[in-house]
C-alpha positions in Angstrom: 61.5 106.8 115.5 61.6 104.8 111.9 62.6 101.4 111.9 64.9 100.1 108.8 62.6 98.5 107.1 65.1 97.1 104.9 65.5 94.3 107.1 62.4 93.3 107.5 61.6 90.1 107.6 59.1 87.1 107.1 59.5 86.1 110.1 58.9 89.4 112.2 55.0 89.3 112.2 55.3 92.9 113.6 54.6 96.0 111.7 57.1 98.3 111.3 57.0 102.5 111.1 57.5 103.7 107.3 60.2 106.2 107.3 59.6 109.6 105.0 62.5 108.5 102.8 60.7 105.2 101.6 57.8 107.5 100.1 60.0 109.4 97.6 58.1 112.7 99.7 60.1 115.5 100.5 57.4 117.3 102.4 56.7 114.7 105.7 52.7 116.3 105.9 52.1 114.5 102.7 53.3 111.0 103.8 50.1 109.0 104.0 51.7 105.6 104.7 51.9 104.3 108.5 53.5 101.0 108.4 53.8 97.6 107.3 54.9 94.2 107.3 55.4 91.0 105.3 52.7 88.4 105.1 54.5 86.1 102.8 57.1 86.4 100.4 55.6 88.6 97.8 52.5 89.5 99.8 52.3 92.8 102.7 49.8 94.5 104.8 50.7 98.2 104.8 48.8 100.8 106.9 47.8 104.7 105.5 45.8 107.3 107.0 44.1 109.9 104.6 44.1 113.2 106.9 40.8 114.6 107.7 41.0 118.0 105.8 43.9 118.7 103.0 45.0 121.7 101.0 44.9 120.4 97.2 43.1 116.6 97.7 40.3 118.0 99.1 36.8 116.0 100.5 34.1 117.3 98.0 30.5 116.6 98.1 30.9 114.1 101.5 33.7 112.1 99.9 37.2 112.1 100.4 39.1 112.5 96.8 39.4 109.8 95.4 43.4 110.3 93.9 44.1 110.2 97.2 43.9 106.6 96.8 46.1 107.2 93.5 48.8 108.9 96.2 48.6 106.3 98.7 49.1 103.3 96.3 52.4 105.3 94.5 54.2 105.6 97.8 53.4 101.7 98.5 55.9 101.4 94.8 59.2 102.8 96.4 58.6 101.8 100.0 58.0 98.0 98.7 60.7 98.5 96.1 63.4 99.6 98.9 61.9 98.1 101.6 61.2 94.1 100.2 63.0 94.1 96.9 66.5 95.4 97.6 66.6 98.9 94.9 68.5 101.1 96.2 68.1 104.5 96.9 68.8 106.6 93.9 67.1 104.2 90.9 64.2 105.0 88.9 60.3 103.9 89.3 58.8 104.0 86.2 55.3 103.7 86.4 53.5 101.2 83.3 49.9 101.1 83.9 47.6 101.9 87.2 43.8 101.0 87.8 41.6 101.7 90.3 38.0 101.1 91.6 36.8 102.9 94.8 33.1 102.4 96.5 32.4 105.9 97.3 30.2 104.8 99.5 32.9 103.8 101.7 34.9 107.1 100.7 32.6 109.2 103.3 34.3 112.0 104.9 33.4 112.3 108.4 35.2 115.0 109.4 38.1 112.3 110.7 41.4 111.0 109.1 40.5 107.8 107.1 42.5 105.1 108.6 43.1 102.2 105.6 44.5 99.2 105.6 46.2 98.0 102.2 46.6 94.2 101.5 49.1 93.9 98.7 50.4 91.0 96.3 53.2 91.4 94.1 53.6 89.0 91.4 55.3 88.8 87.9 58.9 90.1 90.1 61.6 90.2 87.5 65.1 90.4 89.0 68.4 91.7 88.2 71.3 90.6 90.1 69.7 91.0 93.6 67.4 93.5 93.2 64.0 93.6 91.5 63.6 95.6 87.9 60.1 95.2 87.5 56.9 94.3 89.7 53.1 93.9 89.1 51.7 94.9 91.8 47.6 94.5 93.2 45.9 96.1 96.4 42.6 95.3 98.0 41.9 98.6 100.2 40.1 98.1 103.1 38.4 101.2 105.7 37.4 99.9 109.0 36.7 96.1 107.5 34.5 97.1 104.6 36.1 97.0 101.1 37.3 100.7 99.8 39.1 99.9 96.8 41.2 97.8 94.2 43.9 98.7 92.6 46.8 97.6 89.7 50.0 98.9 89.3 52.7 97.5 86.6 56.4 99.5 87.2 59.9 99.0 86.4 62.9 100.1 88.3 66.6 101.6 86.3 69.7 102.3 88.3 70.7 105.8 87.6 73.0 105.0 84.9 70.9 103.3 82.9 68.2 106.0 83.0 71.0 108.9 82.7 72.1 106.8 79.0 68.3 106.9 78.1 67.1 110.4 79.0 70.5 111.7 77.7 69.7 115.9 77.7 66.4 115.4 80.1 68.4 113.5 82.8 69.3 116.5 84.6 66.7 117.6 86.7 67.0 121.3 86.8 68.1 121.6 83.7 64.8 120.1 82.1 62.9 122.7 85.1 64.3 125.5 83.4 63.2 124.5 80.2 59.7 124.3 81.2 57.2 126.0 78.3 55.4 128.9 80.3 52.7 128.5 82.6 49.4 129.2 80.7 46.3 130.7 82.0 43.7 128.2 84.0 40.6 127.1 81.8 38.1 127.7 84.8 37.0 126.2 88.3 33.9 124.8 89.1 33.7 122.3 86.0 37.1 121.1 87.0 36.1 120.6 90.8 38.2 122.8 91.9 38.4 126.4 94.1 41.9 127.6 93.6 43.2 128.8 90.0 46.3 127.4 91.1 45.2 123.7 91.2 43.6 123.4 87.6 46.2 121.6 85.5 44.3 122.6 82.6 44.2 125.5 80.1 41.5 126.3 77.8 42.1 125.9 74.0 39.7 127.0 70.6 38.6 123.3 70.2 35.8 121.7 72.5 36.9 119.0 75.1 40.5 119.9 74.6 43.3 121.5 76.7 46.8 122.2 77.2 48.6 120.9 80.5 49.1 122.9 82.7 53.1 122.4 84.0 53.3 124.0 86.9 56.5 123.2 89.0 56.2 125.0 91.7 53.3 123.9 92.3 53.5 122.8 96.6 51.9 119.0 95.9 52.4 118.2 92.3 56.3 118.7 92.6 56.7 118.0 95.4 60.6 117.6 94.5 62.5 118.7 91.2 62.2 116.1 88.3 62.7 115.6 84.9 59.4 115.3 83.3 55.7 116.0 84.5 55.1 113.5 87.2 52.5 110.5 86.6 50.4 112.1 89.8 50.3 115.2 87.8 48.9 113.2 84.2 46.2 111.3 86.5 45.0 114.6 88.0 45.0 116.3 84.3 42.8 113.0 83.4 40.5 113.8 86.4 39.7 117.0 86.0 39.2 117.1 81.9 36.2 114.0 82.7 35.1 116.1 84.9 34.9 119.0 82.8 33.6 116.8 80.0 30.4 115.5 81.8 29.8 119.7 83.2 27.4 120.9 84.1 26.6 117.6 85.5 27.9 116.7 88.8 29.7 113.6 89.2 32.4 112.1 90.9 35.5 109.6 89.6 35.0 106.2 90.9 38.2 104.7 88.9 40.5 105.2 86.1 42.4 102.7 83.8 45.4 104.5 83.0 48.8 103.9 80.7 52.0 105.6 80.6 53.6 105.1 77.8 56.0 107.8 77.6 57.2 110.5 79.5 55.7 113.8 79.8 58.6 116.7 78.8 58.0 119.9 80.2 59.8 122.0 77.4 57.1 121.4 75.0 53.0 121.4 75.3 50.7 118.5 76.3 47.1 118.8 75.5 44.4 116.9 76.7 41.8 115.5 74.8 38.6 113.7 75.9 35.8 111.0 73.9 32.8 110.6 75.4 32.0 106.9 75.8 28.3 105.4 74.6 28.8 104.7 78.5 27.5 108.3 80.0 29.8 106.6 82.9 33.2 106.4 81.1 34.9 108.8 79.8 38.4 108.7 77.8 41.3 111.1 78.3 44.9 111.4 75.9 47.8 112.7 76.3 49.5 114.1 73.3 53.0 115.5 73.0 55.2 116.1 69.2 51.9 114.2 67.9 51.9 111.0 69.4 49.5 109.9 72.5 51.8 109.6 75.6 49.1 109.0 78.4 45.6 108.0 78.7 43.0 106.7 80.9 39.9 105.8 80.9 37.6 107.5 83.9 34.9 106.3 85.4 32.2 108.8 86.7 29.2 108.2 89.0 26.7 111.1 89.4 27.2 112.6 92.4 23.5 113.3 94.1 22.8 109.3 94.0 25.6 108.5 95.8 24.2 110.2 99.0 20.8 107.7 98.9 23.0 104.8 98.6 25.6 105.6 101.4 26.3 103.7 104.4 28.4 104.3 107.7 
């Protein structure tokens, strides 16, 4: 049973179950948040649980994958939003700009869900009227006790109105669905880390270390509900798997990305990806470009994956 978190409190040092609603998931198997409770006014402890096998964020070379730390930090935006800053159901979370470190060493896959606890400070809370419109949020990610992670996030929040005036045509949903370009063929597997066709978000192109997204909205975890434009989750995982492809045939895994999103993604016209290798074998930059302007990009951070084993602790 789910308490309303909506009225919790400072004051109630107890943590309280995260309902399915406060996740913005439609499918409850992909809710990784537990609970939580307030530590201070702007400051929360939230618990998450990464499950010990799943069907699209897969463990890979004795690791968990990493954007399931992406995942679990995007729910904490709506469940802190509804839950401690008074937005109603219904607005808009637009996400700004996300970065992440993870130790992999402490990203072991054991064969166990990964219980997590996330210690969150939101700062630079603008306010209209009562509720908040935009929040800078950080996260220290903890496994067990050891450190697992950082992580940024900047978003802003419209009530529907507001977004309906700026989207105009691409406000509706279904509409923009229908409208989606066809789905082009997959680009490969392996060099993308992946073992289904239907999870690479790439296609291939006639230029080197560049790709067309791959919109695919029926895809079970990507949409997991109908929107109006490709979702952010969707852009990081695009931004994944074209480093990945970029440092092929050497096997490596992400470590931590730096990402902006500065406009939306449509999905009535093509995306491609496009990658620059940094002087940095370690870093590796992806864009986003729609109608010929950049939209997205991130910067990725590799690691090469057989040294991580040597320098893994338990």
């Amino acid at each position: 049973m789910s308490i309303d978190i909506a009225q919790h409190c400072l004051d109630d040092s107890r943590f309280s179950v995260i309902s399915q609603s406060f996740t913005h998931k439609t499918n409850e198997n992909e809710v990784l948040l537990r609970s939580w409770r307030r530590t201070a006014s702007d400051s929360f402890t939230v618990t998450a649980a990464w499950p010990a096998a799943h069907p699209f964020y897969a463990s890979r070379q004795g690791l968990h994958d990493p954007l399931l730390l992406c995942e679990t930090v995007r729910q904490t935006l709506p469940l802190l939003s509804h839950g401690a800053y008074q937005v109603p159901f219904g607005h808009q979370l637009l996400w700004k700009d996300f970065d992440w470190t993870l130790d992999p060493a402490a990203a072991y896959a054991d064969g166990d869900p990964a219980e997590l606890e996330l210690h969150i400070t939101c700062d630079e809370v603008t306010y209209r009227r009562e509720r908040a419109s935009a929040v800078s949020l950080r996260a220290e990610v903890q496994r067990g006790g050891r450190g697992l992670a950082t992580a940024h996030s900047r978003f802003t929040i419209q009530d529907r109105t507001v977004y309906n005036r700026l989207r105009g045509a691409y406000a509706d949903a279904a509409a923009a669905t229908a409208r989606a370009v066809p789905l082009p063929p997959p680009a490969g597997l392996t060099a993308f880390g992946r073992d289904r066709f239907a999870d690479v978000v790439l296609a291939a192109t006639d230029l080197p270390d560049r790709w067309q997204l791959r919109v695919d909205t029926t895809h079970p975890f990507l949409f997991d509900h109908v929107v109006d434009h490709a979702p952010g989750m969707l852009l990081l995982e695009a931004a994944r798997q074209a480093a990945l492809a970029t440092a092929h045939p050497r096997s490596a895994v992400v470590t931590g990305m730096d990402s902006d999103f500065v406009k939306y993604a449509e999905l009535d016209a093509p995306c491609w990806l496009e990658t620059e290798r940094s002087a940095d074998s370690g870093l590796v930059r992806v864009g986003a470009w729609q109608h010929d302007r950049e939209i997205f990009s991130s910067v990725v951070s590799l690691a090469v994956a057989p040294a991580l084993a040597s320098g893994r602790t338990t």
